[in-house]
N, C-alpha and C positions, 0 to 999 in steps of 0.2 A: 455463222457459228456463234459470233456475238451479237446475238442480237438480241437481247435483255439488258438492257445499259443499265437498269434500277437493278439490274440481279445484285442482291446481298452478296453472291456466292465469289470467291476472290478467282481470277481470269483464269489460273493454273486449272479449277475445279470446273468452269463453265468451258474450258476446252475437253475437256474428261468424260465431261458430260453426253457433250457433244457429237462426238467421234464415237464414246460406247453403242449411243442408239442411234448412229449411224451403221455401226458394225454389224447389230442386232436388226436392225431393218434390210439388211442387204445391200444399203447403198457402198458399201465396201463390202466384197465378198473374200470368200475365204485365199487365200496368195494375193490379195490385192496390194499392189504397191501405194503405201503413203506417200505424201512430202513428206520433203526433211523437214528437220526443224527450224532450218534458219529461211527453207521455202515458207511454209506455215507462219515462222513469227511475221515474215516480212506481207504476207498475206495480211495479214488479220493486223497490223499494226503495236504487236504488242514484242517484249522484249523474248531474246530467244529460250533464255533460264526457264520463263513460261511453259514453254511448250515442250522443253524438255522434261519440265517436273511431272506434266500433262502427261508424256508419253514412257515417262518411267512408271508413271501410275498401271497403266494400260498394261506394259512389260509384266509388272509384276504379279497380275492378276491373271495373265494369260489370254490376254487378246491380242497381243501384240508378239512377234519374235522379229528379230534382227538377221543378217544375212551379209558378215564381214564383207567391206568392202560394195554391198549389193543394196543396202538402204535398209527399211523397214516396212514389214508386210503384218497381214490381218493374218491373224494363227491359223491354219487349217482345222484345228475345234476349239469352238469356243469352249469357253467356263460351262455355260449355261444346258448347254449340248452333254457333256459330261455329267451335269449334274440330275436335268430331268432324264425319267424317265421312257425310254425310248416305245414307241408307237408300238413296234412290232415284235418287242419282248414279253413275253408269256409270265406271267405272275399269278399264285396262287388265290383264286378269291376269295372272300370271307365265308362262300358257302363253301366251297372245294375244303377249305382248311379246316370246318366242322363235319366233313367226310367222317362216318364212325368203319368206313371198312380200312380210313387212312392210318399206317402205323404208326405211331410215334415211336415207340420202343424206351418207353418212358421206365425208371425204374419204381417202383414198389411204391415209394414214397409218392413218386411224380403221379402215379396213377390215383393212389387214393386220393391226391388232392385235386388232379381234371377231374375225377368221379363228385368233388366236394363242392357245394357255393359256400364261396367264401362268409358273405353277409349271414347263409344260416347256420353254418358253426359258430361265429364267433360274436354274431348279433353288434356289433359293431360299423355304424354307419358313418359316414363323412358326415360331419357339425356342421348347417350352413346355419341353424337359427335354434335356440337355445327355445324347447317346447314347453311349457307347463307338462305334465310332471317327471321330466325327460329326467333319470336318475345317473349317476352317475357324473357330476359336471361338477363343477366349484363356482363358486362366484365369482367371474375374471372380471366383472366391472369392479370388485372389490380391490383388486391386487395392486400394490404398489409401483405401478410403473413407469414413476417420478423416478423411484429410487432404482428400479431396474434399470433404465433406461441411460442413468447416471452412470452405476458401474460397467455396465455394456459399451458405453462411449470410452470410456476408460480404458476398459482392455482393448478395444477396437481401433481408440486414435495411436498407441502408445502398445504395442504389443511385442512383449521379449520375444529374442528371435527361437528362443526354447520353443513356443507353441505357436513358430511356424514352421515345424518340421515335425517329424513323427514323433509320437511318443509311448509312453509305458501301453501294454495291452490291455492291464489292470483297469489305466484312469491317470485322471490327473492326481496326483499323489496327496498335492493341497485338498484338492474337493474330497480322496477318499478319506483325508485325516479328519475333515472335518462331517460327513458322515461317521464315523465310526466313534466322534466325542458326540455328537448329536443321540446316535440311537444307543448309546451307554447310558445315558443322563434320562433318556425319555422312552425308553421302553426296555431297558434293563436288557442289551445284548452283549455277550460275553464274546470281543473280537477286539483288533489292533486295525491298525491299519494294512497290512500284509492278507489280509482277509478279505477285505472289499472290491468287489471287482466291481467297477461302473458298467452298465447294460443301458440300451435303449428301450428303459420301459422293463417293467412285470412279465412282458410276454415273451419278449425277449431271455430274461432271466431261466421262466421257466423252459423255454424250447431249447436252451443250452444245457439247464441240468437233466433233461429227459434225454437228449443226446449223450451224455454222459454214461448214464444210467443205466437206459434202457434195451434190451435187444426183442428184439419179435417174438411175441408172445410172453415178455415175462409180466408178471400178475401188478397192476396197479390200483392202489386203493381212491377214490375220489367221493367226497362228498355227493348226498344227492338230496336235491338240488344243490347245482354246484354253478360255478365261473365258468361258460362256455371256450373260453380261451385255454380251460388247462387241460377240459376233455379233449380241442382238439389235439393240443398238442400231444397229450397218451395217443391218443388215437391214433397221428400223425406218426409216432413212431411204432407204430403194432405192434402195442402192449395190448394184453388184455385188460382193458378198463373192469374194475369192479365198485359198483354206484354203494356208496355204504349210507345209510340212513342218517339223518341228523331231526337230533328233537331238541326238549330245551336245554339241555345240557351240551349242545353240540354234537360231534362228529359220535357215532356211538361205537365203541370202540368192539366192544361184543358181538353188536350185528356184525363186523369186517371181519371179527373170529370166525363165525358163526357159516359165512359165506365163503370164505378164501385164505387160508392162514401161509397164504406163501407168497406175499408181497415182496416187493422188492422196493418199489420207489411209493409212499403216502401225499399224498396232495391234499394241505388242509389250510384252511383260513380261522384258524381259533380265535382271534381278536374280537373279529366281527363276523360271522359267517354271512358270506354270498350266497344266496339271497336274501336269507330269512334274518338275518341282522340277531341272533342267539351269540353267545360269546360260549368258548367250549368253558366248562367245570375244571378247576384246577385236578379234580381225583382223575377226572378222563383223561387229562395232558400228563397225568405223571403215571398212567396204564400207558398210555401209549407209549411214551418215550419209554418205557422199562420194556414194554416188547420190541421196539427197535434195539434197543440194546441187546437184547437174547438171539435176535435173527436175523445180525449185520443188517434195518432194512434204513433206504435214506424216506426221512420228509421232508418236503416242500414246504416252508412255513411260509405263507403269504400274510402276508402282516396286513390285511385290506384295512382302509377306515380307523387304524388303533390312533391316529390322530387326533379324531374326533370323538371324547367321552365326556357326557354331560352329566354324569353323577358316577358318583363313588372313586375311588381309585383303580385303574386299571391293574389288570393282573398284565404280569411279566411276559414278555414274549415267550414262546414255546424254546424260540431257541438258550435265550437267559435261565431257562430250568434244565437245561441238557448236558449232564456230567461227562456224555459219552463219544461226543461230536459226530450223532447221527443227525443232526438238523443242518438246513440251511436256509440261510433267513432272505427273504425278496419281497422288497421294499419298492417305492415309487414315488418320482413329483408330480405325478398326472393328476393328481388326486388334493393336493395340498399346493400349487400353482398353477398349471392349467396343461390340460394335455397336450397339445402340442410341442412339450418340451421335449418329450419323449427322452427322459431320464431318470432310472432307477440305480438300483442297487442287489446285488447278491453278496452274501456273505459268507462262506465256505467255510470247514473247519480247518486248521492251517496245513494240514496234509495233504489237503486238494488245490492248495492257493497255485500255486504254479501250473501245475495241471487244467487247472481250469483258465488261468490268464490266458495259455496258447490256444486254446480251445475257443475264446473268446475272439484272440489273434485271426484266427482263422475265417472269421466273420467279415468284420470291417475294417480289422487292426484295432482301430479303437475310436471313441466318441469324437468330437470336435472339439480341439482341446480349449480355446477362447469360450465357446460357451459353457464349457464345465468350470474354466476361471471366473466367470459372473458369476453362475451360480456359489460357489465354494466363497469366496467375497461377498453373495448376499447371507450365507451361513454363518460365517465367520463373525462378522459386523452385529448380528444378534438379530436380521430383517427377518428373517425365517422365524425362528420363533413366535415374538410379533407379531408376525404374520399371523399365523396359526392361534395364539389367543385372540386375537379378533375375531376369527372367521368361529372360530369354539363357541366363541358369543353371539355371533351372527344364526348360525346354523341351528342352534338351541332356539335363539327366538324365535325360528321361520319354521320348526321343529312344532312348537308350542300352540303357532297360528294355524298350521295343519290339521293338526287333532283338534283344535278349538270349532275349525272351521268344519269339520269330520263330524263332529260332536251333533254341531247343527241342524246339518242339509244331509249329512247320509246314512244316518240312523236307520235301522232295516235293512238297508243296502250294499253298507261295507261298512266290516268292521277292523277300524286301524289297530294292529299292533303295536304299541308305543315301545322306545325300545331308548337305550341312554346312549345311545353313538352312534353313528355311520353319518350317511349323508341321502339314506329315504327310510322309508317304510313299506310294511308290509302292509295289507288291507286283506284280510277274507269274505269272499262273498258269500248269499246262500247259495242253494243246488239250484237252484232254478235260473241263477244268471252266468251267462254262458261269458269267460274272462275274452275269451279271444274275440269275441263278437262287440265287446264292449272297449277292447281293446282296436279293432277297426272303424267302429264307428266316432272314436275319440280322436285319432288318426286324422277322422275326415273334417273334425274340427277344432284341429292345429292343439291336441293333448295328446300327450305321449305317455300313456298307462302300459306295464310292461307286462303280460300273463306269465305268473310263476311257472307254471307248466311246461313253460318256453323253454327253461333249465333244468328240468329235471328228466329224468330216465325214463319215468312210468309214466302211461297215455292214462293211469287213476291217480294224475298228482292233487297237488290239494288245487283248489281252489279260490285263486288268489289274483292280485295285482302291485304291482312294486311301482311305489311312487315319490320322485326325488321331491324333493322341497329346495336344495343349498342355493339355487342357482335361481332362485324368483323372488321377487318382491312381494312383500304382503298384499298388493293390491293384487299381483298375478295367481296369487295361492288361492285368495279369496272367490275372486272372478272362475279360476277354474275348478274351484270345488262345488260350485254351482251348474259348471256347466257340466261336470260330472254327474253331478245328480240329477240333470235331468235324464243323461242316457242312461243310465242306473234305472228311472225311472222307466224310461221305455222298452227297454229287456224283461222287465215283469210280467 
């Protein structure tokens, strides 16, 4: 039983060892009587404390039980016996379980989303490698994670016992105070802190105020082309989605007259509109908001990209023009730190604040309150900001080198839309080049070109492709706008 005299392993544990995979081999069956332990130690030469620490081990774990007075015996089941899987038990198999005559009895929701793939609603795939011209990313090799890394140790080594127990549903109170001096200062939102509820994320935000909101079948308006995340979630709740048009002035408020004038909930990206990177016209944001105010109706303001504006001064959030508290503002770090943070914001008007924090409650109860303390500490401290003028100046010049490099090689073949903000561009082809074919052929050589058509309603959308820049080096921007151009080339 000892017979590894070099074993590292201290005797207590090479007796443990010993006797388990003797238990497990059969050579002690199930009622088998042991030695005791002053048999055992005197056996093996070792003191008796040994083999009793040995065989409390065993006890504990369920291979072993006692028998007052009668000694100690091998369990009649093991652990292991318990826990695999038995031979002759019947389990559904992967094919039996995709049975379509098998019921679920799923409700409403549950069906429309086994009816849904997920990847093509929300076009959202697991990040394992950052593509040339994969949109939607930031530059994480850019991000400060000296200084992250600092604060995080910080609250990590040294954590009040406040947030290590539950807390507000809202958020951490710090981090919402410190969003709501942020988005006051840099995008003109009219809110306190009683107003901020912290979310996992934009999509999050949105699937709680369509929950809110919405009942089956009442009228929702959406950009078209639009953010695949918010049609599912209208959809998700059976609303009737109504796709409203967007030109250069943004969301067109006429055409949504024109088609459906009994909305209920608006889903708009005015800053920077998804996809087409247009900013809505101050005259269209103050029609809109003056018709929500005549016909109780809510909007969604998605603040996408208003981070990122490389000329002029940005206009005011939709919600900061809103006298009527028909808006609600939803924000994100995915976008300006790195997604995997999965930490946004919603900001309600204050008669909904409570309403929506239990609403939120119901969820997850609420984020994790240590990493909402780094983050609120890297705001506070002024990294955030910083942060963000860097990348404003990073993204502009890699912005500059795109069209430059556009100018070049893809003349004839695609023409960029330059545009003063977001984090890609637009590109329209002619009729002759087919986006999705050029879009899978790019695919096969590791570019990520994204066909507009992909987002939008109509199977006669324009004719396009969406292409990031923020997340590549000049030398990768360069490289792939070449290799673009040759498959540009070969679709003619």
């Amino acid at each position: 039983m000892l017979d590894d005299k070099k074993s590292s392993l201290p005797l207590h544990r090479q007796i443990y060892e010993a006797l388990r995979k003797a238990i497990l081999k059969g050579d002690f069956r199930a009622r088998a009587k042991l030695p005791s332990t002053r048999a055992l130690a005197s056996q093996l030469g070792v003191s008796r404390m040994t083999v009793v620490v040995a065989y409390d081990q065993l006890y504990a774990e369920g291979y072993l039980e006692g028998k007052s007075g009668a000694g100690t015996f091998v369990a009649p089941e093991l652990p292991e016996e318990l826990l695999q899987t038995s031979k002759d038990r019947k389990f559904l198999s992967p094919e039996e379980s995709h049975n379509p005559q098998r019921r679920l009895n799923l409700s409403a929701h549950g069906v429309w989303l086994a009816k849904t793939r997920y990847p093509d609603v929300l076009r959202v795939e697991r990040t394992t490698e950052f593509l040339p011209f994969q949109h939607g990313l930031p530059a994480v090799d850019e991000f400060p994670f000296e200084i992250w890394s600092r604060i995080a140790q910080h609250w990590h080594r040294n954590p009040p016992r406040e947030l290590l127990g539950y807390g507000e549903p809202a958020g951490y109170r710090p981090l919402r105070e410190a969003i709501a001096a942020y988005l006051k200062s840099a995008r003109g939102v009219n809110c306190d802190v009683g107003q901020v509820i912290i979310t996992s994320g934009a999509q999050h935000a949105l699937t709680l105020a369509a929950k809110m909101f919405l009942e089956p079948d009442d009228a929702a308006w959406i950009e078209d082309p639009c953010y695949l995340g918010a049609k599912a979630t209208l959809l998700s709740a059976r609303a009737k989605v109504i796709p409203v048009p967007v030109d250069a002035d943004g969301f067109d408020v006429q055409a949504a007259l024109a088609a459906n004038k009994n909305a209920k909930v608006i889903y708009v990206t005015p800053s920077h509109q998804y996809p087409l990177g247009v900013t809505m016209s101050l005259s269209r944001r103050l029609q809109l908001l003056e018709w929500a105010k005549q016909n109780d109706v809510w909007i969604l303001e998605d603040d996408y990209n208003s981070e990122y504006r490389y000329g002029g001064r940005p206009l005011a959030s939709l919600q900061g023009l809103d006298r009527n508290g028909r808006v609600l503002y939803i924000g994100t770090f995915s976008k300006t730190i790195f997604p995997s943070i999965r930490t946004g914001c919603l900001v309600v008007p204050p008669d909904l604040a409570d309403v929506f924090a239990v609403a939120r409650s119901l969820g997850d109860l609420h984020s994790p309150l240590i990493d909402q303390a780094i983050l609120a500490e890297f705001i506070t401290e002024g990294h955030f900001a910083r942060h963000i003028r860097r990348m404003r100046k990073l993204y502009e010049a890699r912005q500059h080198i795109l069209v430059e490099e556009a100018r070049k090689y893809l003349g004839g073949l695609l023409k960029l839309q330059k545009s003063d903000a977001g984090m890609h561009l637009v590109g329209w082809l002619p009729d002759e080049i087919n986006a999705e074919s050029v879009a899978e052929k790019a695919a096969a050589q590791n570019l990520k070109v994204s066909p507009i058509a992909a987002y939008g309603f109509s199977k006669n959308a324009p004719n396009g492709l969406i292409l990031g820049y923020t997340s590549f080096t000049e030398k990768q921007i360069k490289a792939g706008v070449k290799k673009l151009a040759r498959i540009l080339k070969e679709e003619i």
